[in-house]
FITOR-444233 format. One record per residue (C-alpha): y, z, x. Coordinates in steps of 0.05 Angstrom, whole numbers, plus 5000, padded with zeros to 4 digits. Layout:
N
YZX/...
//
This chain:
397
277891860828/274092530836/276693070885/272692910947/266893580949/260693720995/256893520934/259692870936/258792811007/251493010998/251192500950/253591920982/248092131038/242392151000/244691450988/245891161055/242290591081/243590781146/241991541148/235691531180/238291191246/241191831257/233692051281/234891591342/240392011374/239492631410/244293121370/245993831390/243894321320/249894531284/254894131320/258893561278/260592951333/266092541320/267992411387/262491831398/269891391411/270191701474/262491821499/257691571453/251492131436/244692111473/239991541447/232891841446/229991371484/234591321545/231792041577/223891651579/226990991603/230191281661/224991761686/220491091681/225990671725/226291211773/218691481785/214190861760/219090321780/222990581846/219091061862/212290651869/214689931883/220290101928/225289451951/219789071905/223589421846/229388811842/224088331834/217188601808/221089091747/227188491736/232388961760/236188221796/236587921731/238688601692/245488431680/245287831648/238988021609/242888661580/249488201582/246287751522/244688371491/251788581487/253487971470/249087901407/254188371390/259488091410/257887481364/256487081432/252286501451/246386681507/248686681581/256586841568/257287671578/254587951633/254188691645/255789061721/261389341743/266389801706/271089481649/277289631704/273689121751/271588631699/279388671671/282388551732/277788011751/278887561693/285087681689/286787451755/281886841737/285386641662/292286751704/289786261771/287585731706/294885691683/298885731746/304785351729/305885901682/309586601706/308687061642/304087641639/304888021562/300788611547/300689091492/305289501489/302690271480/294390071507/290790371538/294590551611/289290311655/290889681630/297589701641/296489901707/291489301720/295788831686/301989051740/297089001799/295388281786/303188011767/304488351840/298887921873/300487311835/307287371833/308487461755/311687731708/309988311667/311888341588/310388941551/310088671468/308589101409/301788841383/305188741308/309688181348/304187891399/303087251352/310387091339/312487271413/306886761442/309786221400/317186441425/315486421497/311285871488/309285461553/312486121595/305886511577/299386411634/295587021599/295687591547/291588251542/290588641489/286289091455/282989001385/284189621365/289890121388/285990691418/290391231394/291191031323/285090611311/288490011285/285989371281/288588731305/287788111288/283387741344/282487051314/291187021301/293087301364/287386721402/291086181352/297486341373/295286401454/291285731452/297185391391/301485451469/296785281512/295686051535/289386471550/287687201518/283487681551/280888201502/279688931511/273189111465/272189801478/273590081420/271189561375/263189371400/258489751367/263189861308/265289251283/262988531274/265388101329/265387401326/268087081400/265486511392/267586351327/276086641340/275086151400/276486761447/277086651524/275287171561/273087931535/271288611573/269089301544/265289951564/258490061541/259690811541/262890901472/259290641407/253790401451/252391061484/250190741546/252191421584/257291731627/259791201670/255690651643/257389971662/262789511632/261588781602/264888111619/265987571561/268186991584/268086271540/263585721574/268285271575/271685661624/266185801669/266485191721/273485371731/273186091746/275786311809/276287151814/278787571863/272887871876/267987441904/261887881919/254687661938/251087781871/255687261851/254486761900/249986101894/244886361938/245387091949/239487171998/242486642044/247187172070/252286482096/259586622114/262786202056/263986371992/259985771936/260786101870/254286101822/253785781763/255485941690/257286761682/252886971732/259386811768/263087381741/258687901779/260488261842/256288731885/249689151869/249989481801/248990171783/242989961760/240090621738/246190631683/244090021668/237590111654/239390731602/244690231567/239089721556/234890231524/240690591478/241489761454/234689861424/238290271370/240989671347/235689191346/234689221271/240889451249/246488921225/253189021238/255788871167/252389521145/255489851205/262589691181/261189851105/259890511128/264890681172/269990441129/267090811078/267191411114/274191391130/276491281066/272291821043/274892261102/282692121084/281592191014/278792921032/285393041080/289892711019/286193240970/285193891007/290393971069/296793791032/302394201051/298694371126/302693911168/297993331174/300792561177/296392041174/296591521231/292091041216/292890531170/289690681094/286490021080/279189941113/280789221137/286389521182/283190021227/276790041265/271690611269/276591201277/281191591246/287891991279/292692481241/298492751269/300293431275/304893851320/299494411334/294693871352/290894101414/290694901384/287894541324/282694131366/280894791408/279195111346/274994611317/270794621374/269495371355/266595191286/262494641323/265994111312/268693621370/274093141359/278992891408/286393141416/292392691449/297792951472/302693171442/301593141373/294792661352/287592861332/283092251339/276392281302/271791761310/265891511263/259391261286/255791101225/249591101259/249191861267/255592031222/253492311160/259292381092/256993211100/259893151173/266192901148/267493401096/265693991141/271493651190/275393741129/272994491111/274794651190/280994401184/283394711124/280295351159/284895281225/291295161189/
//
C-alpha cells in the first residue's frame, strides 16, 4: 500500500460521495475540526430557525406559541426523528430533558420491572456520569452496584444470571472509541431474563443503529455530538414498546401525565413514550436540534459509516507511516468494524501536544493524562483534514 500523502488525501476527496454535505455546516476558515465527538459544528440552518422560533413564533403569538407553532408536540415529533436514526419504529424516542435525566429515569424504570432482582452491572471505565447515576439509583432501590469490563459483560450476564435486574453500558467506550457489540450484549441480558439500557452518545449520527432489530430495551443519548443540536441540547429516550404500559419512573412530571391541562393532584401516567417526558423543555434547543436533523434527511447512514471508517484507517495508516519513533500508541482498535467514529492515540505529552495543535488550527480533544481523542464526522471531515492532523503532529513532536 502507498505511503499515505496530501495527494492521496486530495484524491480520495475529489472522490467522496459525501463531500458536499460539508456546505451545510458552519465551519470556521482554516480551522481542521475533529472534535465534533464532543460538540458537534454549527448546521447552517439552525442560526435562521431560531431567530424564526424566537421573533415570528414567541415573539408574535405569545402563550399561543405551544399550540399554534406545535411546540406541545415538539418532542415526540423530533423524538421520531432521532429515532429514524436510531433504527426505531414511530412513537418510541422522545426527546426533552438532558441524557442524565433520561438515564436515571429508565434506569430506575428497567430496575422497578425486575424487582425480585438486586444486581446493578455497569461498564466498567464509562463515562463517570453514568457511574454516578447508576450509584444514585442502587441507593434508592436498594441494589447493588457491579462494575464489569465491557469485553466480559456477555459472559458475566450469563454467570449472574437471574441476580441481574439491569445493565448499562455504552456502545462505544468514549475514550478509546471502541465498539461494542449491542445485539450480543441485549442476547445475553434478555437469554437471563435481564434488561439493558444503552448509552448512544457516541454512536447516533455515526453509525447505523438498529434497536429494534438487537431487540434493545431501553436507549438514551445527547443530541449535541454528531447531531450538532448545540451546546446543551436536549437528550433522547429509547425505550421498546413493549415496555411502555409498564413504565413507572421516578420522575413523574406533568408533560407526562394523561391530561396535563387538568392540573389534578394524582399522578395517571400517559400513554405510549409520551410517558417518558418530564417538565417543560428547553424548547428553544429543541427547535435548533430539529433543524441541524435536516442535514440528514437525504443522507444514509451506510455511507456515513463507509466514510468514517475509511477515514480512520486512512488516518492511522498516516500515524503508522509518518510519526514512528514520536511516542504515539494507538488505542483504538485497527479494524473498522471495532471502533466507532473516533480515533485516540496515546502519548505521555498529550495535553502539550493538544495545546499545540490548537495553534496550527487544529482542535482535537486531550484526556488526561496521556490520550488524544480525534473524532470524525464524515459529514464535514474531509481525507485533507486528516492528513494535515498528521502534518501537525509530526510538527509538534
Amino acid at each position: 500500500m502507498p505511503t499515505p500523502s496530501r495527494e492521496t488525501a486530495e484524491r480520495l476527496d475529489r472522490t467522496d460521495p459525501l463531500a458536499a454535505v460539508r456546505t451545510r455546516y458552519s465551519l470556521p476558515e482554516g480551522v481542521v475540526y475533529l472534535d465534533g465527538n464532543s460538540l458537534g459544528a454549527l448546521s447552517v440552518g439552525v442560526p435562521a430557525a431560531v431567530q424564526t422560533a424566537v421573533v415570528e413564533n414567541w415573539g408574535r403569538h405569545l402563550i399561543n406559541v405551544w399550540t399554534d407553532d406545535g411546540w406541545w408536540d415538539a418532542p415526540l415529533r423530533v423524538g421520531d426523528r432521532v429515532g429514524r436514526l436510531l433504527g426505531a419504529r414511530a412513537g418510541q424516542t422522545v426527546v426533552g430533558d438532558s441524557t442524565s435525566v433520561h438515564l436515571f429515569n429508565v434506569l430506575t424504570a428497567a430496575a422497578r420491572l425486575r424487582p425480585d432482582r438486586r444486581l446493578l452491572l455497569v461498564e466498567e471505565g464509562g463515562f463517570p456520569t453514568n457511574h454516578y447515576l447508576a450509584t444514585s439509583v442502587a441507593r434508592i432501590l436498594g441494589l447493588e452496584v457491579r462494575r464489569v469490563p465491557m469485553p466480559d459483560m456477555a459472559s458475566t450476564l450469563r454467570r449472574l444470571g437471574e441476580r441481574v435486574a439491569v445493565a448499562t453500558a455504552g456502545a462505544v467506550d468514549f475514550r478509546t472509541g471502541e465498539l461494542w457489540d449491542v445485539r450480543a450484549v441485549t442476547d445475553a441480558a434478555h437469554d437471563v431474563g435481564a434488561l439493558v439500557v444503552w448509552d448512544l452518545c457516541h454512536a447516533v449520527g455515526a453509525l447505523p443503529l438498529t434497536l429494534d432489530a438487537d431487540g434493545v430495551d431501553f436507549a438514551v443519548g445527547c443530541s449535541y455530538k454528531f447531531l450538532s443540536g448545540g451546546p446543551g441540547a436536549p437528550g433522547f429516550v429509547y425505550a421498546a414498546s413493549r415496555h411502555h404500559g409498564d413504565i413507572d419512573q421516578p420522575l413523574c412530571g406533568w408533560h407526562g401525565h394523561a391530561e396535563p391541562f387538568a392540573m389534578v393532584l394524582d399522578y395517571e401516567p400517559t400513554t405510549g413514550i409520551g410517558r417518558l417526558r418530564v417538565g417543560s423543555p428547553n424548547i428553544l434547543s429543541m427547535l435548533a436540534l430539529d433543524a441541524a436533523l435536516d442535514v440528514f434527511d437525504d443522507v444514509e447512514m451506510a455511507a456515513v459509516r463507509e466514510k468514517n471508517v475509511a477515514l480512520g484507517n486512512f488516518f492511522i495508516e498516516a500515524v503508522d507511516a509518518h510519526l514512528a519513533g514520536r511516542g504515539f500508541e494507538l488505542v483504538t482498535p485497527r479494524r473498522g468494524d471495532q471502533r466507532g467514529s473516533q480515533v485516540t492515540l496515546c502519548h505521555p505529552e498529550a495535553e502539550r501536544i493538544m495545546r499545540a495543535l490548537n495553534k496550527h488550527g487544529i482542535i482535537g480533544d486531550a484526556r488526561p493524562p496521556e490520550l488524544l481523542r480525534f473524532g470524525f464526522n464524515s459529514l464535514y471531515i474531509s481525507y485533507t483534514d486528516i492528513f494535515a492532523v498528521v502534518e501537525a503532529l509530526r510538527s509538534c513532536t
